[in-house]
C-alpha positions as MATLAB code, in Angstrom:
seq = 'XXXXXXXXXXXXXXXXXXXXXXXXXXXXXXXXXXXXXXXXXXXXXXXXXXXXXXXXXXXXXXXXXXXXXXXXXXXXXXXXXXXXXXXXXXXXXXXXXXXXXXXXXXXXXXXXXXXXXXXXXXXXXXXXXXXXXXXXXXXXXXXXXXXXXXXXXXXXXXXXXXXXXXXXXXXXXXXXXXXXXXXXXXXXXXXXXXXXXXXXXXXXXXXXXXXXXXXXXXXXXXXXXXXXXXXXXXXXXXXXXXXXXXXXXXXXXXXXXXXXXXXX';
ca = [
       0.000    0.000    0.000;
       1.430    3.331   -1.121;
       1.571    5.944    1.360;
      -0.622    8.021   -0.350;
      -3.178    5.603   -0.459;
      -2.209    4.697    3.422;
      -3.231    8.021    4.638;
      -6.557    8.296    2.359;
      -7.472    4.904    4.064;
      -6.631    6.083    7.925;
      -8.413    9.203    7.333;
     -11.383    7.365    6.314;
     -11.233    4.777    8.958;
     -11.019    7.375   11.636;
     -14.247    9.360   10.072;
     -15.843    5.916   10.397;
     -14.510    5.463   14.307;
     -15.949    9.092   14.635;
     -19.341    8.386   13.813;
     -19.206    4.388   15.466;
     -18.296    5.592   19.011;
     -20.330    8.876   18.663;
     -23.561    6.524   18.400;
     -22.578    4.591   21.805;
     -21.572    7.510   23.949;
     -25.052    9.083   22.757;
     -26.510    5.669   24.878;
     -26.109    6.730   28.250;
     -27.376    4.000   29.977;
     -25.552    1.606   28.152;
     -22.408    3.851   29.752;
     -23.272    3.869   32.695;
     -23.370    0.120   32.762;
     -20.209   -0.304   30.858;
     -18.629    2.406   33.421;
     -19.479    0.765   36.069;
     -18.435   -2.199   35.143;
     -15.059   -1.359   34.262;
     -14.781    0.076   38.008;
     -16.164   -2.439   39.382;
     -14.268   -5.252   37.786;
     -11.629   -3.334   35.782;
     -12.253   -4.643   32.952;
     -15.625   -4.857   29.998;
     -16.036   -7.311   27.406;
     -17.061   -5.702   23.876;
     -18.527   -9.184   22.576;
     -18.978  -10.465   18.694;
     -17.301   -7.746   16.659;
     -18.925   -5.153   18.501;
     -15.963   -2.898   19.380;
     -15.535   -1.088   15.733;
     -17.631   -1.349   12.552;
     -17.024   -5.069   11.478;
     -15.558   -4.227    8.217;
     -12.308   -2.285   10.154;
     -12.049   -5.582   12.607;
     -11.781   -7.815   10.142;
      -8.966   -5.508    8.596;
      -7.268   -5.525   11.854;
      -7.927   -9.836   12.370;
      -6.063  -10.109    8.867;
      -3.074   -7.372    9.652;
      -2.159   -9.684   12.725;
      -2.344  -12.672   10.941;
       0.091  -11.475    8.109;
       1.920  -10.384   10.459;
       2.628  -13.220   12.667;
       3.276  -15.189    9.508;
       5.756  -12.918    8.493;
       7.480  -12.024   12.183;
       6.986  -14.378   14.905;
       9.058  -15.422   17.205;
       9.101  -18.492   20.036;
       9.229  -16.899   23.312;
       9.925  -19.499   26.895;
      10.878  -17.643   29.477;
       9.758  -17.013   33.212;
       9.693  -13.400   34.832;
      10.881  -12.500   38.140;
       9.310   -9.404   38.538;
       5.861  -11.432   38.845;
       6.946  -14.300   41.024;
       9.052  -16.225   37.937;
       5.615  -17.053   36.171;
       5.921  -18.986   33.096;
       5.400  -17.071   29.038;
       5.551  -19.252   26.947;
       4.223  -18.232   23.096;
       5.155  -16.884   19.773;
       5.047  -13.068   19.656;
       5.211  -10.594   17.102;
       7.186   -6.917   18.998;
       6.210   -3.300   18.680;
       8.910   -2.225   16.026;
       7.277   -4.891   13.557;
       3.985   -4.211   13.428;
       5.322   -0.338   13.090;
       7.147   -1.352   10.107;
       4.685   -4.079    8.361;
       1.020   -2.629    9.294;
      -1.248   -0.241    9.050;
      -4.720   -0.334   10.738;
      -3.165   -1.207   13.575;
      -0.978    1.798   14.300;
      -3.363    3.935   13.472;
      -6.287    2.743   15.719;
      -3.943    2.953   18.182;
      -3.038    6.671   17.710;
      -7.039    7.051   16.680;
      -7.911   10.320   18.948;
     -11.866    8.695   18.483;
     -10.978    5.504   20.024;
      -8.516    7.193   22.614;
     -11.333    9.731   23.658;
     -14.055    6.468   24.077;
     -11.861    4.590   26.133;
     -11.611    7.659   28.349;
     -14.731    7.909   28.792;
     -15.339    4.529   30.034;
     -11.979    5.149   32.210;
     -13.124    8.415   33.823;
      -9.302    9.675   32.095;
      -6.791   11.245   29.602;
      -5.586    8.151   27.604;
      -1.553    9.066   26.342;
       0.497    7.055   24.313;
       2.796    4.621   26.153;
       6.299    3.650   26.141;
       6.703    2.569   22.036;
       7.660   -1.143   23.048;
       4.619   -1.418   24.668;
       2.057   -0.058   22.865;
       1.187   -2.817   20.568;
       2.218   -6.288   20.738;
       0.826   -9.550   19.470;
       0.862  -13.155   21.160;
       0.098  -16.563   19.605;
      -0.632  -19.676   21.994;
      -0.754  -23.107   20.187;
       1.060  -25.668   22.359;
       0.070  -27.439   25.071;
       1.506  -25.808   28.076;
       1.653  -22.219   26.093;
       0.477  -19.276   28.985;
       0.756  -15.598   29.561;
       1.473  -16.215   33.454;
      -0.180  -14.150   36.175;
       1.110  -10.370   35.648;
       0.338   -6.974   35.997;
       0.562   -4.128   33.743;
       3.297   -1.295   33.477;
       0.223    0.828   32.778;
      -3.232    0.954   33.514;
      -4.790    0.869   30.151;
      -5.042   -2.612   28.188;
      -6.999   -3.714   25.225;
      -7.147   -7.318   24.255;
      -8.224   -7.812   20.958;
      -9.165  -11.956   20.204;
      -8.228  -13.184   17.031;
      -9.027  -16.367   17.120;
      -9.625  -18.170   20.357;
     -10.878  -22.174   21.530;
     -14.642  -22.193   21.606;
     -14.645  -24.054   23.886;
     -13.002  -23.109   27.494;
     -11.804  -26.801   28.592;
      -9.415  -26.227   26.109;
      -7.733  -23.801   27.905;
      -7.197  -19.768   27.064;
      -9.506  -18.213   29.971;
      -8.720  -15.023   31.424;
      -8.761  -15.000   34.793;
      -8.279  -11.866   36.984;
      -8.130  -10.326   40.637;
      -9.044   -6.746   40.537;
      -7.821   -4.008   42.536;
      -4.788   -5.479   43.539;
      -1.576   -3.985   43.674;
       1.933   -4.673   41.773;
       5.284   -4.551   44.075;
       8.234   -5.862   41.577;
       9.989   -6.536   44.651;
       7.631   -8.767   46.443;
       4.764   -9.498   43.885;
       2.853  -11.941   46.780;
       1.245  -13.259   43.647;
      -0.174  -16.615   45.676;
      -1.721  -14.007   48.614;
      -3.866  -12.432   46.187;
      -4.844  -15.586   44.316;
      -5.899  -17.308   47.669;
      -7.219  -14.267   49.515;
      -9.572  -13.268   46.769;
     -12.014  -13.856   44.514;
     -11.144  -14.769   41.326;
     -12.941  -13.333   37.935;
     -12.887  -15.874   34.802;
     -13.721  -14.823   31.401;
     -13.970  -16.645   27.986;
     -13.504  -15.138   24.646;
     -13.970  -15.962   21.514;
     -12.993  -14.187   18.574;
     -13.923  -11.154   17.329;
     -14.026  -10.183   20.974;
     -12.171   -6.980   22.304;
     -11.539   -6.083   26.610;
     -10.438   -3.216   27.922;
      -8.912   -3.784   30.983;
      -7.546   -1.718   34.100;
      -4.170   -4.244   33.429;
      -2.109   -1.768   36.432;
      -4.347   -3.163   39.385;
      -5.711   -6.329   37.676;
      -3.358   -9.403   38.697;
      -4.431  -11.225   35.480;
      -3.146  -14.627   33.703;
      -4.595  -17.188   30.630;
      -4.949  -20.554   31.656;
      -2.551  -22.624   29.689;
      -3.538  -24.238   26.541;
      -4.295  -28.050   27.245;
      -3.609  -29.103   23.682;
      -3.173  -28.299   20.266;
      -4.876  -25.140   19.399;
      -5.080  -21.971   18.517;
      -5.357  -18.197   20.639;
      -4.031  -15.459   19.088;
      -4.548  -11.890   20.552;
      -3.448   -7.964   19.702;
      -2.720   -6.242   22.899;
      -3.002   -2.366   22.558;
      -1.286    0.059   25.672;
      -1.906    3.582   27.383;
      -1.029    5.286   30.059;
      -2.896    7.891   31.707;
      -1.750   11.258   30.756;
      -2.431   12.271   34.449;
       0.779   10.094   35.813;
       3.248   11.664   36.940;
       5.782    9.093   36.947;
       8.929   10.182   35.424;
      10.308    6.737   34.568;
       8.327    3.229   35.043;
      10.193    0.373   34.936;
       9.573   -2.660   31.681;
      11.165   -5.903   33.700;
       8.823   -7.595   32.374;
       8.556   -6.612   28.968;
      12.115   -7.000   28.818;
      12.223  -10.645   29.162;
       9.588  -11.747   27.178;
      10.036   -9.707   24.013;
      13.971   -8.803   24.340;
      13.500   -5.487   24.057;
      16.397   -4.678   26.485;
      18.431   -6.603   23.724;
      16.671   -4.913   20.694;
      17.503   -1.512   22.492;
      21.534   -1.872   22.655;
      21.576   -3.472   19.718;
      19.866   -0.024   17.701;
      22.216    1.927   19.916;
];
């Protein structure tokens, strides 16, 4: 796609993003609910290609799938920052889909989309650091898991690809709200016992926004051959006043740290 042509197609998208979230936000009870269940739970489930007009998902499902057939790469590691929990999947990193796509950097700079999720959030939504703010995973073996983490930043969206239809299969999110990330002693197993804990199942087409800062979150591992493939979209608030937040985590499973000196 020329660039030309690339801009003429992002401009286009992001009238139709305009006039898609416009007709939601005019539902106000239907925000109120989603509000208040983001709050409550920290995190809403836009079900069945309901998040953008269908044609623009589908776009996006195809991007990540050229993509990952074009860039992936076989992470196993564990992290110590969240208690040496396993990841263990094929990922595409930040700098690729830069370089190779196009819907999906610009939904993610989309000022429409952006101003939605803020509403939702009750904030500013900024652009985090580049290596996080797009990413894509790919679970297929058995034993394949994003472990339980935390976000660097509070603002997640989980886009489902393609996902098991059915749960026993493995690939459920499962999540403790409002609980609290110390890198130094993550007490991963006190939350997990002391609380509740929320399971969802997606399939695709599905799309989450999730408050991924206080939300101790992990996917049940895949239980045999299969297929789960997600886009996972980052902000940060533009309220934070953090003047450098550590990427442990990020740094082991997609080498960035490496990537980094290497481009130095």
């Amino acid at each position: 796609m020329s660039e030309q042509t690339s801009s003429l197609v992002i401009e286009v998208m992001e009238q139709q993003l305009a006039k898609h979230f416009q007709s939601i936000l005019q539902d106000e009870n239907r925000m109120k609910q989603i509000r208040n269940e983001f709050r409550r739970d920290g995190y809403f489930n836009f079900k069945n290609f309901s998040f953008l007009p269908k044609r623009i998902l589908e776009n996006v499902h195809a991007e990540v799938h050229a993509l990952l057939d074009e860039y992936s790469v076989r992470r196993d590691v564990t992290v110590p920052s969240t208690g040496n929990t396993y990841r263990k999947m094929y990922n595409v990193n930040q700098p690729e889909i830069a370089e190779g796509g196009t819907f999906i950097p610009a939904l993610y700079q989309s000022e429409s989309l952006r101003n939605f999720l803020g509403n939702i959030a009750g904030d500013d939504l900024a652009s985090c650091w580049e290596q996080e703010q797009y990413l894509i995973t790919k679970l297929s073996h058995p034993g394949d898991t994003h472990g339980w983490h935390w976000g660097d930043y509070p603002y997640t969206m989980i886009w489902i690809i393609e996902a098991p239809e059915d749960p026993a299969i493995g690939g459920v999110l499962q999540c403790v709200p409002h609980s609290e990330w110390d890198k130094q002693n993550p007490q991963i197993w006190q939350y997990i016992l002391n609380n509740p804990i929320k399971s969802y199942h997606h399939l695709k087409g599905d799309v989450y926004f999730l408050k991924s800062d206080t939300t101790l979150h992990h996917v049940v591992p895949i239980q045999q051959e299969t297929t789960r493939i997600i886009l996972n979209t980052c902000w940060a608030s533009a309220h934070d006043r953090r003047t450098d937040v550590a990427h442990e985590s990020i740094e082991v499973i997609w080498d960035t740290k490496a990537r980094t000196t290497e481009e130095a």
